[in-house]
C-alpha positions in Angstrom: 8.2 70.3 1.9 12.0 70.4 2.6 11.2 67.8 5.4 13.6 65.1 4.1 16.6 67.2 3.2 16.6 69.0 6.5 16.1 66.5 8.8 18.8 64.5 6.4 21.6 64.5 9.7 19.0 62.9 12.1 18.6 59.7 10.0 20.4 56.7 11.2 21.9 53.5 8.8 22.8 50.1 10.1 26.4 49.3 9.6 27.6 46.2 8.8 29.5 43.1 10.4 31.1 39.9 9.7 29.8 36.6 10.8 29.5 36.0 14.3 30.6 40.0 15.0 28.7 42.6 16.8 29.4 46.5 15.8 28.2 49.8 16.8 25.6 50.7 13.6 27.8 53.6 12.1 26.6 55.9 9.4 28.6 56.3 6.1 30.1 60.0 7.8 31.7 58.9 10.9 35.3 58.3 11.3 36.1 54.8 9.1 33.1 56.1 7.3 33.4 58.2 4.0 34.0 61.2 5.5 34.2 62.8 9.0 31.3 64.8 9.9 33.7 67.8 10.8 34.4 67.5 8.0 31.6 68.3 6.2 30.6 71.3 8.3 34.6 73.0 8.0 34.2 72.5 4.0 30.7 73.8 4.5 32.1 77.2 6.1 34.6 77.9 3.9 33.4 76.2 0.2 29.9 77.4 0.2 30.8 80.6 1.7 32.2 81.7 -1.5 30.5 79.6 -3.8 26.7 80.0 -2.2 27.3 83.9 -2.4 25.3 86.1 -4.5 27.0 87.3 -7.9 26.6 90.6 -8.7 27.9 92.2 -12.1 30.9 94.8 -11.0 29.3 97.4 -12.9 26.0 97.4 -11.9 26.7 97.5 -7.8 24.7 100.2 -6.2 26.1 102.7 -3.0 26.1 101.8 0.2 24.1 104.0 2.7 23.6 103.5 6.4 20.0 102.6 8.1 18.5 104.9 10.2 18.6 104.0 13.5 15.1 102.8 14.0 15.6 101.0 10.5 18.7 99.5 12.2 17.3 98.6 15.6 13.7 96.5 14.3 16.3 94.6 11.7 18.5 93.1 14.5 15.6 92.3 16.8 13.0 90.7 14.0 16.6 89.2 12.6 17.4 87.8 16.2 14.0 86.3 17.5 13.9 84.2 14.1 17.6 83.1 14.3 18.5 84.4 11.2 22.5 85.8 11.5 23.0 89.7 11.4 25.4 90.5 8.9 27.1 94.2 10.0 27.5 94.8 6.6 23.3 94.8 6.6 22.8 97.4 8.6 25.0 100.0 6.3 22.7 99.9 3.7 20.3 102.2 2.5 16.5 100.6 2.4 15.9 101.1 -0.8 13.0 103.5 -2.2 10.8 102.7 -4.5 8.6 105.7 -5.0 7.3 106.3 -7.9 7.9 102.9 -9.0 5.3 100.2 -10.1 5.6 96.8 -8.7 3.1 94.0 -9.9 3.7 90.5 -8.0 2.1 87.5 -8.7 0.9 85.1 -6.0 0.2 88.3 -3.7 -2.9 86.7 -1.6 -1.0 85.4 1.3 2.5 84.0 2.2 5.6 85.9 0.4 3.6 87.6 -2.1 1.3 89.4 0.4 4.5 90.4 2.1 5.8 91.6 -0.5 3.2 93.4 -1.8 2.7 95.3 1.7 6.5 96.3 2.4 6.6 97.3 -1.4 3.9 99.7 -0.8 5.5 100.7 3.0 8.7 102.0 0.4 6.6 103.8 -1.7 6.1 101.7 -4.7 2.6 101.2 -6.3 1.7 97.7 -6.4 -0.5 95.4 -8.5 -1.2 92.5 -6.6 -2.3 89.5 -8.7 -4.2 86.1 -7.4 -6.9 83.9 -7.3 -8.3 85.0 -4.1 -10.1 88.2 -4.4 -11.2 88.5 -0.9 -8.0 87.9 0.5 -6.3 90.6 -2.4 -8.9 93.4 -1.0 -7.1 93.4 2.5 -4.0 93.8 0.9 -4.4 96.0 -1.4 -6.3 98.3 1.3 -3.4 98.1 3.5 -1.4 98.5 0.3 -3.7 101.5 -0.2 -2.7 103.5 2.9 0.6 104.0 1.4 0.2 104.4 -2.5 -3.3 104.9 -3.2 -3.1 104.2 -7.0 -2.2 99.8 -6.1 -5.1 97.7 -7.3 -5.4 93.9 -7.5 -6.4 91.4 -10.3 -7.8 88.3 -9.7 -7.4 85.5 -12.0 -5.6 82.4 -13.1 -2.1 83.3 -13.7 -1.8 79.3 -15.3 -3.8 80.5 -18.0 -1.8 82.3 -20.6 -4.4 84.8 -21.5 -4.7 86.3 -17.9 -1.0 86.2 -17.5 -0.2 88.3 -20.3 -2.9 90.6 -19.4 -2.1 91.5 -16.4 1.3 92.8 -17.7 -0.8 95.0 -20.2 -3.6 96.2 -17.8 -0.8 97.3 -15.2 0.7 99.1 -18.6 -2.2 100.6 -19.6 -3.5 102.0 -15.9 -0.2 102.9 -14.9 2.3 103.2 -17.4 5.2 101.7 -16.6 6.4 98.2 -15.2 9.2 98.7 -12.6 9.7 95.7 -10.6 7.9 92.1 -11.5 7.8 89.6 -9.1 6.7 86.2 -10.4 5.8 84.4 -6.7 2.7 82.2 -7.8 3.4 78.5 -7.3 1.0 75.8 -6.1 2.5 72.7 -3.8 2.8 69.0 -4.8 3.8 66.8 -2.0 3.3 63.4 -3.0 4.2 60.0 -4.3 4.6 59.8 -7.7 2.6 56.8 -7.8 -0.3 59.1 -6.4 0.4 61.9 -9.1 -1.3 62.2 -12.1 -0.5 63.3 -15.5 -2.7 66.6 -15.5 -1.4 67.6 -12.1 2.1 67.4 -13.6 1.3 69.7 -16.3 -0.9 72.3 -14.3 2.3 72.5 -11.5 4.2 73.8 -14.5 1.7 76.1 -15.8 1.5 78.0 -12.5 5.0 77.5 -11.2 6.8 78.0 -14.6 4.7 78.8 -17.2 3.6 81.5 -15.6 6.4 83.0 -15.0 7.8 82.7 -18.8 4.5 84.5 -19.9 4.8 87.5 -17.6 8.3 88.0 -18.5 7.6 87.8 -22.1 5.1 90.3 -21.9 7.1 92.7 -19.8 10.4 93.2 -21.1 8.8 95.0 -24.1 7.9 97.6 -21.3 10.9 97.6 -19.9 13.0 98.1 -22.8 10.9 101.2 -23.8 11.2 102.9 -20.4 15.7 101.8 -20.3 15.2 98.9 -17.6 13.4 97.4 -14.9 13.7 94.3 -12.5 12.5 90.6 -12.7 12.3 88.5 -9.7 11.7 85.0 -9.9 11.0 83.2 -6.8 12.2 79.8 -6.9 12.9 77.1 -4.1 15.7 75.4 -1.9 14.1 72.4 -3.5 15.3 73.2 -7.0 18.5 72.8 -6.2 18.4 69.3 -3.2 15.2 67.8 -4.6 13.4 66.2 -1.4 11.5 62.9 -1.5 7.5 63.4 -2.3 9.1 66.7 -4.0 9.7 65.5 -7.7 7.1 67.6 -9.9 7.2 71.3 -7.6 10.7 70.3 -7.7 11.2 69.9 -11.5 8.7 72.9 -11.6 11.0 75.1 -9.6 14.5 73.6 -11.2 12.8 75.0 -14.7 12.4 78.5 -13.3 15.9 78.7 -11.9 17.1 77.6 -15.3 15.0 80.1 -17.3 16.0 82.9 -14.7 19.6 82.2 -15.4 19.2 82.1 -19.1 17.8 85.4 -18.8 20.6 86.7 -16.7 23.1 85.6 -19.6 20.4 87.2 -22.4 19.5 90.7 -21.0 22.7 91.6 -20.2 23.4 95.3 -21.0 19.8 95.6 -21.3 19.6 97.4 -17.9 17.2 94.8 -16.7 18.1 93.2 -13.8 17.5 89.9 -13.2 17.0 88.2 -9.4 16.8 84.5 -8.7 15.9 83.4 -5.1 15.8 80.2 -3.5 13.4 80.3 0.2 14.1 77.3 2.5 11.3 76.6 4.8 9.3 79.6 4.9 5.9 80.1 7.2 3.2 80.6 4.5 0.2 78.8 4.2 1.8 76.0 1.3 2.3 73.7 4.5 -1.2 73.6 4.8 -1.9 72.5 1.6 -0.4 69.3 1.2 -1.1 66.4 -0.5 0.5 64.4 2.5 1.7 65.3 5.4 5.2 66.8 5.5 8.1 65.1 7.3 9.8 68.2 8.3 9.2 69.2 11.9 12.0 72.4 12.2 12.1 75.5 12.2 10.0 78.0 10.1 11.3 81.8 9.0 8.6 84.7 8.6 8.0 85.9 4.5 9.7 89.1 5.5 13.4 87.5 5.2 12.3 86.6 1.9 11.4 90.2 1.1 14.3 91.8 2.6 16.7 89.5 0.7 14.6 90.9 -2.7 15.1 94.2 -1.8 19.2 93.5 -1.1 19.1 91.9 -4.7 17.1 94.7 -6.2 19.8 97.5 -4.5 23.0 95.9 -4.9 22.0 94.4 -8.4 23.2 90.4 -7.1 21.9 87.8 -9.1 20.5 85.0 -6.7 20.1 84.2 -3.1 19.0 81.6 -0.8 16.9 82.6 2.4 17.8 82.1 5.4 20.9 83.0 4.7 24.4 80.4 5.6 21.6 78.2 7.2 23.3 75.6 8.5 21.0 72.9 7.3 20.4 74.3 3.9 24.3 74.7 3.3 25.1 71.4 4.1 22.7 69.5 1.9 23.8 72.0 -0.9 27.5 70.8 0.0 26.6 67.2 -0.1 24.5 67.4 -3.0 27.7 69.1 -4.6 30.3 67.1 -3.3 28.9 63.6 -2.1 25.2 63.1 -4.0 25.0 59.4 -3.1 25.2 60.2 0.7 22.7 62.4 0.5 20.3 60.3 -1.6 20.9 58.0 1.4 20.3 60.0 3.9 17.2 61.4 2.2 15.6 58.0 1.9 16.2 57.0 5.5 14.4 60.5 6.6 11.6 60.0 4.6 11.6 56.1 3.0 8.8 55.1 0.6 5.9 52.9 2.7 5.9 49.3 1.4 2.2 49.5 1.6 2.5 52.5 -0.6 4.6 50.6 -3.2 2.5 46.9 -2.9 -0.8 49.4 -3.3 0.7 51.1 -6.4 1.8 47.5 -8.2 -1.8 46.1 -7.5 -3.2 49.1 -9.3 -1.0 48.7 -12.2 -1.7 44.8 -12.5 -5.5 46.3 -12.8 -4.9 48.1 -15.6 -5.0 51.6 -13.5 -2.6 54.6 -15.0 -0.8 56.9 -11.8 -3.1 58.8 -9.8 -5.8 56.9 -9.7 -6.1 55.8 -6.1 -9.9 56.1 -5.1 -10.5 53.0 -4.4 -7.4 52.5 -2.8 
């Protein structure tokens, strides 16, 4: 999914030269270029360092604890073996509990939901897992189970308004009380536009937006009643460096963000806490679902950074994160998107350039009369 953008500083252009010359190809970032490559990673350090941080609202910062020492000692090594940086700061804080608490998360069958749904429980909260799958919501809402017994699933259609907005109301009704909603249901689109149709546009924003908007809607209700609450939205790195084959879960995700911080502006003093996060190239099951076949080949990081970022956001009441954290690869296509867009657009299209076969196949169809998507015969 993020194949393009991270693979953005592998992909080579041809320079140019006058008649009769021979030069070294260059690309636009070496020296007698735009900008020195150097360059770009010291800005990267120090610029996106303090502008990529999470905000949090000065009065609304929790305590600071310190980890036990088992806590402290599975954190470094699951933190190490993925290559995610420990941050010292990390291991002084207190994992926050959640007992008592009711947590329903959406998109809970496998990936960062399930994840969530069983480290929620591990901390004590009661969780109502929601998804399509049913089979795959019975394991884990039994493992779920061994923890708080109360946590139930409901399987359903969360791109269907009705079951959306129930779900809010059954957790309500069986248990009272909303403490921490978790809108993670998204469904991948990796494709050429030319292969897209119209109704896949609009059911990527039902389930990766829409979705989300209706379970807020319905929820803040509860949460004003009971004097606050959380809402996480889980967006993507692709809503903010929109990847080639990427432009409808893109747009999908971009709208989230955009709601999210609306609602950050809106609720404030409400007491409801509002968390945007942005996963990079997470191992869940979405790269097996393609429409095409992905062009990024690097590294994966386990749904459990994502978690453990939620739970930071939740405890020290910060606004938004990206995950893995400083990434290297993530931060610099954030700084180029920021500070040179055309480079990036460059680079993009060399790591991942539209087929001409793909483009002479999509102008025959339209000669025939054909509307986008309809390749079958193709």
């Amino acid at each position: 999914m993020l194949g393009a953008m991270c693979e953005l500083f592998v992909a080579v252009g041809p320079g140019s030269a006058r008649a009769g010359e021979t030069r070294t190809p260059r690309r636009p970032w070496q020296r007698g270029g735009r900008a020195d490559l150097r360059f770009v990673y010291g800005a990267v350090a120090i610029a996106l360092w303090q502008r990529g941080r999470s905000v949090a609202r000065p009065e609304q910062v929790a305590s600071d604890g310190v980890l036990g020492a088992g806590q402290r000692e599975a954190l470094l090594v699951s933190e190490r073996a993925h290559g995610v940086r420990v941050c010292a700061s990390r291991m002084r804080k207190v994992a926050e509990t959640f007992a008592g608490k009711v947590v329903l998360i959406t998109g809970a069958s496998s990936g960062i939901g399930a994840e969530a749904a069983q480290m929620f429980a591990e901390r004590g909260a009661t969780v109502v897992a929601v998804a399509r799958r049913a089979h795959l919501l019975d394991a884990v809402i039994a493992n779920c189970r061994k923890h708080t017994p109360e946590s139930f699933f409901l399987a359903g259609d969360v791109g269907d308004r009705a079951f959306a907005e129930s779900i809010v109301a059954t957790t309500l009704e069986r248990l009272g009380r909303i403490d921490v909603l978790v809108n993670n249901a998204a469904i991948s689109k990796h494709k050429h536009v030319y292969h897209t149709r119209a109704e896949e546009a609009e059911a990527v924003m039902r389930i990766n937006f829409l979705s989300a908007v209706w379970t807020t809607f319905a929820a803040i209700p509860a949460m004003l009643r009971q004097g606050g609450g959380n809402i996480v939205n889980v967006s993507s790195f692709a809503a903010k460096v929109t990847p080639p084959r990427e432009a409808l879960y893109a747009a999908s995700k971009a709208a989230l963000s955009a709601f999210t911080e609306g609602l950050w502006h809106d609720l404030e003093g409400s007491n409801i806490h509002v968390v945007l996060v942005h996963p990079g190239p997470i191992d869940t099951e979405i790269w097996l679902k393609e429409d095409e076949p992905p062009s990024y080949r690097g590294k994966k990081y386990p749904p459990s950074i994502v978690v453990e970022a939620i739970f930071d956001c939740i405890q020290r009441r910060l606004y938004e994160v990206t995950v893995p954290r400083r990434n290297p690869m993530l931060m610099s296509a954030r700084f180029l998107r920021l500070a040179f867009p055309s480079l990036l657009r460059w680079g993009m299209q060399k790591a991942d350039p539209v087929p001409p076969e793909v483009l002479e196949k999509a102008r025959a169809r339209s000669r025939a009369g054909k509307q986008l998507g309809e390749v079958e015969e193709d």
